[in-house]
N, C-alpha and C positions, 0 to 999 in steps of 0.2 A: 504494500500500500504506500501510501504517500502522502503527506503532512502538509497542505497550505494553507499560509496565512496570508490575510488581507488587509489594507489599511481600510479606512472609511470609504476613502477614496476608489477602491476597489485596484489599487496596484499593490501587487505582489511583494510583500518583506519578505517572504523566505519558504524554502520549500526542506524536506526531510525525508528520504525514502525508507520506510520501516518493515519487515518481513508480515508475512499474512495479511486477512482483512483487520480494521481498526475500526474503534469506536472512539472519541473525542469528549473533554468535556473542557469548560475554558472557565477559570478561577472569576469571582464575582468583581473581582479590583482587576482583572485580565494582565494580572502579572506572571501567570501560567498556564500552561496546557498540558492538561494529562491527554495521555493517549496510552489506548489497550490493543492488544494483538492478539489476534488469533495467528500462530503460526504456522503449527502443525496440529491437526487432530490427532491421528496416529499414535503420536510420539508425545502426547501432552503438552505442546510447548507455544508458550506465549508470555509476557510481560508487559507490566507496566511502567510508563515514563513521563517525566515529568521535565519541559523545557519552558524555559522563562523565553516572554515576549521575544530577544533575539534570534531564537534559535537554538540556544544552548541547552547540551543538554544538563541537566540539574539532576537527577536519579533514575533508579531503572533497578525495579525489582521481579525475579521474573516468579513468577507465580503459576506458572502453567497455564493452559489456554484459558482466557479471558471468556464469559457469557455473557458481562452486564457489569457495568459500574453507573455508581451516583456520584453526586458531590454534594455535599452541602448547602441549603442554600447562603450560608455567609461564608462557606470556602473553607472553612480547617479540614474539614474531613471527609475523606472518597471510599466509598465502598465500593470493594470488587468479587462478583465473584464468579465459583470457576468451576469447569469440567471434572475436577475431583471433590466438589459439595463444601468448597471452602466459600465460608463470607469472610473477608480481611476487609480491615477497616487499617487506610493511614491518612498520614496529616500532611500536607504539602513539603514536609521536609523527606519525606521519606519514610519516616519511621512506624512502623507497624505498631498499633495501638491496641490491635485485639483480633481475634481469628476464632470463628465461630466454626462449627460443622456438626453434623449429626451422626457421626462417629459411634458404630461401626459401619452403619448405613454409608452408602458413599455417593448418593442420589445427585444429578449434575445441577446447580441454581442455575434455574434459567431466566429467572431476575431479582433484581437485588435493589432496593431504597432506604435513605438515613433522609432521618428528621433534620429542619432545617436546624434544632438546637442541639440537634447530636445524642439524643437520649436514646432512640428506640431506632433497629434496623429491623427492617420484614424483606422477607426473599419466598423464593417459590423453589417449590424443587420439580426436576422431571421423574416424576414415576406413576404406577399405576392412577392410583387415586392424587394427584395433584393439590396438594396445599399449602397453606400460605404461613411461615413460620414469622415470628415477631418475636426479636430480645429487646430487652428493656436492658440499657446498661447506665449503671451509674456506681458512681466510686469504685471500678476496679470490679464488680459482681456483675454478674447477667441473669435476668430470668426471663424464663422463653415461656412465652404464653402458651396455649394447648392450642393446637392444631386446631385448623378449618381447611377442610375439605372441599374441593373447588370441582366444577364437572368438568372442564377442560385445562389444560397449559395455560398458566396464568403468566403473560414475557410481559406486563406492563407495571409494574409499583411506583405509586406515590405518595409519598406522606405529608401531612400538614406540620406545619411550625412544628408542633408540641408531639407529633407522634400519633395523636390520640383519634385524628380522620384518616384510611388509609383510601385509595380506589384504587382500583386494581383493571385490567384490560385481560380478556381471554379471549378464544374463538379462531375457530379457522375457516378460510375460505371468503366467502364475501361477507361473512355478518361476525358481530365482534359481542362478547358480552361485558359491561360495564356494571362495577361491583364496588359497593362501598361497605367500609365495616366502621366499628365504634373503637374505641381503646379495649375492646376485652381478648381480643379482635372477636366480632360478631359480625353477620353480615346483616346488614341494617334493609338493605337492596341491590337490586341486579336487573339490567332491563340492558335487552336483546336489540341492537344498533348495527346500520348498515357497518364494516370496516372502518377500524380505530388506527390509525399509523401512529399516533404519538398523544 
């Protein structure tokens, strides 16, 4: 894949060619850009990077193939996670803050969301029955809410501010289903819509 940036202006600052497909996500102050890779299936391999507006790069941790990262909405912290059922959570330095999984299960997240205050991350896994997991972390502890169980692959999570609204996107083919839960996570509603892209 391939990394370009643009000024307002729409002329080209710089370009980065990086292995696999990428997914992108660009710091709230736009002092960075994460980028994730899918590099190999196969072979588990992909990483995360992290290059300040020049170009440069700033870190690069590899985590194996990428499925889904968030950011924060005030930018400290990116969740990623990956084809081995890891959620990793870091902070724009690099450093790894916390690594969730459901361990011994090894179920691949197929999407992954953190709260805009950084309290609660929800992800989904791929397996039979599809549901939607949610930790609550605070001071160093995690507690994962019980399970909800979803009728299809859920690849969309978004959380509000505080954690406590999530909505959720499922569905394949032309029609998409749209799902909201409460802080227990509960599902509050769910109504059946033409295709959701984002």
């Amino acid at each position: 894949g391939k990394v370009c940036t643009f000024d307002g202006g729409g002329n080209l600052l710089w370009t980065e060619s990086v292995p696999g497909s990428l997914m992108t996500e660009i710091s709230p102050d736009n002092s960075c850009i994460i980028v994730a890779s899918q590099e190999s299936l196969e072979k588990d391999k992909g990483a995360v990077r992290c290059y300040d507006r020049n170009g440069t790069l700033i870190w690069r941790d590899v985590t194996g193939w990428v499925t889904d990262i968030d950011l924060s909405e005030d930018g400290p912290d990116l969740v990623v996670g990956t084809r081995k059922g890891d959620v990793v959570v870091f902070d724009l330095n690099g450093n790894r803050l916390g690594q969730y999984n459901d361990f011994p299960k090894t179920y691949v997240i197929n999407a992954a969301g953190i709260s805009g205050d950084r309290t609660r991350i929800a992800y989904s896994l791929c397996e039979i029955k599809p549901a939607l997991e949610v930790v609550t972390v605070s001071s160093g502890r995690r507690t994962i809410s019980p399970r909800v169980e979803n009728s299809n692959l859920i690849d969309i999570i978004s959380l509000s501010w505080d954690g406590k609204c999530i909505a959720t996107k499922s569905g394949e083919g032309s029609m998409s289903e749209l799902s909201f839960y409460d802080d227990k996570p509960k599902k509050i509603w769910s109504k059946s819509l033409p295709r959701i892209h984002d």
